[in-house]
C-alpha positions as CSV (number, residue, x, y, z in Angstrom):
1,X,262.1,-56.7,-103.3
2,X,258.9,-56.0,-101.9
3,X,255.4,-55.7,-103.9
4,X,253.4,-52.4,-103.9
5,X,250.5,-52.2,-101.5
6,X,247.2,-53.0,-103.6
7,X,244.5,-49.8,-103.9
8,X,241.9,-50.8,-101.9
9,X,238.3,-50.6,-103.2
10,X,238.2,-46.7,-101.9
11,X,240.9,-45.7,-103.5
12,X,240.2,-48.0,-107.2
13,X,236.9,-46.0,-107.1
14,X,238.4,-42.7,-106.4
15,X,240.2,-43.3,-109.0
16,X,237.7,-43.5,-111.3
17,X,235.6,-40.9,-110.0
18,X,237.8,-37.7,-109.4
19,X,239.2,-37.6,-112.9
20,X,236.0,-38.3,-114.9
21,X,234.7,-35.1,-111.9
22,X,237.8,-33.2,-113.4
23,X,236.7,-33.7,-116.7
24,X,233.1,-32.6,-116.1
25,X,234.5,-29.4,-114.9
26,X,234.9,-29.6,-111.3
27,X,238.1,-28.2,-110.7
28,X,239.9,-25.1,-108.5
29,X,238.1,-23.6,-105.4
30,X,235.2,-25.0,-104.5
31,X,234.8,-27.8,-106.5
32,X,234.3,-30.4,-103.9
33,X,231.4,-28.6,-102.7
34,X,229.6,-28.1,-105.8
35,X,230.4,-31.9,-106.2
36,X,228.9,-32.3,-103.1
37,X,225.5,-30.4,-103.9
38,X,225.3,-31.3,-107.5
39,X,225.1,-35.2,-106.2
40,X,223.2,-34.5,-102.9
41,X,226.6,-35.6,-100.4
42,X,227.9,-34.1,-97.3
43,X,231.1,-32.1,-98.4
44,X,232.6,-34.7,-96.0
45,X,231.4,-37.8,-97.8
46,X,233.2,-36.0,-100.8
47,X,236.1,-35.2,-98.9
48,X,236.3,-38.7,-97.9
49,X,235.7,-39.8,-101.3
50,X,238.4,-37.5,-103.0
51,X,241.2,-39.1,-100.8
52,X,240.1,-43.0,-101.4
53,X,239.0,-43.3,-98.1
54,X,235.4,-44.1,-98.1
55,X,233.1,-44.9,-101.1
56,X,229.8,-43.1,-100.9
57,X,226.7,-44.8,-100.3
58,X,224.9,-46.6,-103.2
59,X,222.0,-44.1,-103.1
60,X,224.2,-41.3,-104.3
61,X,225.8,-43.3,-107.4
62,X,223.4,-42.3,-110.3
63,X,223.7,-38.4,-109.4
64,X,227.5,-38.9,-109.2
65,X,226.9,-41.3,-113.0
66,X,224.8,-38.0,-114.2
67,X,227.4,-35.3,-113.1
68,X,230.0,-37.0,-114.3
69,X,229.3,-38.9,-117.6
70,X,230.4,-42.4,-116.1
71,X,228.2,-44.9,-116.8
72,X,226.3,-46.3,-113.7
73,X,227.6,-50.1,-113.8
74,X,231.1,-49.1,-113.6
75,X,230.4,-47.4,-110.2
76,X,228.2,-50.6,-109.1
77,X,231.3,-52.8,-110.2
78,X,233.9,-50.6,-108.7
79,X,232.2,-50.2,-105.3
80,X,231.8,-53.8,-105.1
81,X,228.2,-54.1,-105.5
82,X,228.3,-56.0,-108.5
83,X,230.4,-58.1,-110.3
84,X,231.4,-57.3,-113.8
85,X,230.2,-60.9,-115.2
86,X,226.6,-59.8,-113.6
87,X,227.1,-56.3,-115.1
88,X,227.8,-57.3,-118.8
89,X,225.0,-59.9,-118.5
90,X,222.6,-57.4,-117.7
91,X,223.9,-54.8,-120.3
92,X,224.1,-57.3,-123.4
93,X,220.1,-57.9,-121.9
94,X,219.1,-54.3,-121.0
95,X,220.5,-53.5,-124.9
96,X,218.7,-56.2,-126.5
97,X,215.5,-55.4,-124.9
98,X,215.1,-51.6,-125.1
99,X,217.9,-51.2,-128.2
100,X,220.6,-48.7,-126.0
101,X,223.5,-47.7,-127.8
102,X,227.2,-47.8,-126.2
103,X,228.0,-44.9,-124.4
104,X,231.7,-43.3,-125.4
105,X,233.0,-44.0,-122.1
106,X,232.2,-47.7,-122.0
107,X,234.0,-47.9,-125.9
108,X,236.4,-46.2,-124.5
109,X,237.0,-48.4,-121.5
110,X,236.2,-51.6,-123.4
111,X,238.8,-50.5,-126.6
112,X,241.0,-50.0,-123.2
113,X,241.5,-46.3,-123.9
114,X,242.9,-45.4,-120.5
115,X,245.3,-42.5,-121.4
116,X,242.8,-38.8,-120.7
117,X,244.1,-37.3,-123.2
118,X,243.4,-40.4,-125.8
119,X,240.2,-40.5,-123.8
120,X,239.3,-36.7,-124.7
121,X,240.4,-37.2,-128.5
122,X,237.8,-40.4,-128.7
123,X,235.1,-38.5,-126.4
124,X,236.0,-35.5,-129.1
125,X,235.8,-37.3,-132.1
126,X,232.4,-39.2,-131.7
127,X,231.1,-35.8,-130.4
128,X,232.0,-34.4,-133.3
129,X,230.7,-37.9,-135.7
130,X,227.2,-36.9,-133.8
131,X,226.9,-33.2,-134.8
132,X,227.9,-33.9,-138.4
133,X,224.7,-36.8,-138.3
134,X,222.0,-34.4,-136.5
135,X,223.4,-31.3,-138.8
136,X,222.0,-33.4,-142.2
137,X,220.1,-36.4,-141.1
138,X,218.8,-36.7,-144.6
139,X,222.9,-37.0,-145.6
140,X,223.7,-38.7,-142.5
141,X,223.6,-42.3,-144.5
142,X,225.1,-41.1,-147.6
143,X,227.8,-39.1,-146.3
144,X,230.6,-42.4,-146.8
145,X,234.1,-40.8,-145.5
146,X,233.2,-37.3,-146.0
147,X,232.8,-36.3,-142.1
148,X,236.5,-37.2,-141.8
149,X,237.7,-35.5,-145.2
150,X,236.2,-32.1,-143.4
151,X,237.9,-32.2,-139.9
């Protein structure tokens, strides 16, 4: 028996990028290239990117983190840039200092909700917990289990 070729580092980030792209609507005709001008690449860095060949350069990884929801320190860790020890120790000192919240996608990756559609029910559902806290702020607080007694 012989073991499975490992991704390589192209192909763990493509992975990673191209379905949360998907998600953020860039699907059918065309939607490498409006990948490509929404995050300032070359159609053939994206091209590239799309089949785990290359990973794009560092400069373009907050536009592709904007256009595609995924939190910036993944794509630093995933490219190689930085290691996910240094990531979490500047995230649990980023949060204390400025007070960020969690994004869904990093509970979702750290709860190790890997499955998209599980990933789109979680996304949905704390979407959902948001709009029922800006509707009634005054509520918000007060409002113990009734949010889920409504959907």
């Amino acid at each position: 028996m012989t073991d499975a070729p490992h991704p390589t580092r192209a192909q763990r980030f493509r992975d990673i990028v191209v379905p949360a792209a998907v998600r953020a609507g860039y699907t059918g005709h065309g939607a490498k290239a409006r990948f490509a001008k929404d995050t300032g690449m070359t159609d053939s860095t994206v091209t590239r990117l799309w089949q785990g060949k290359a990973i794009p350069d560092s400069r373009f990884f907050q536009r592709i983190a904007d256009v595609t929801d995924l939190y910036l320190g993944t794509l630093l860790v995933e490219a190689g840039l930085l290691s996910q020890e240094a990531l979490q120790s500047l995230s649990e000192s980023d949060r204390s200092q400025v007070g960020s919240a969690l994004t869904p996608q990093e509970a979702a990756d750290r709860l190790g909700i890997t499955d998209d559609v599980g990933r789109e029910v979680f996304f949905r559902t704390v979407d959902r917990l948001k709009r029922l806290e800006d509707d009634d702020p005054e509520q918000g607080n007060n409002n113990h289990g009734g949010a889920a007694a409504q959907m």
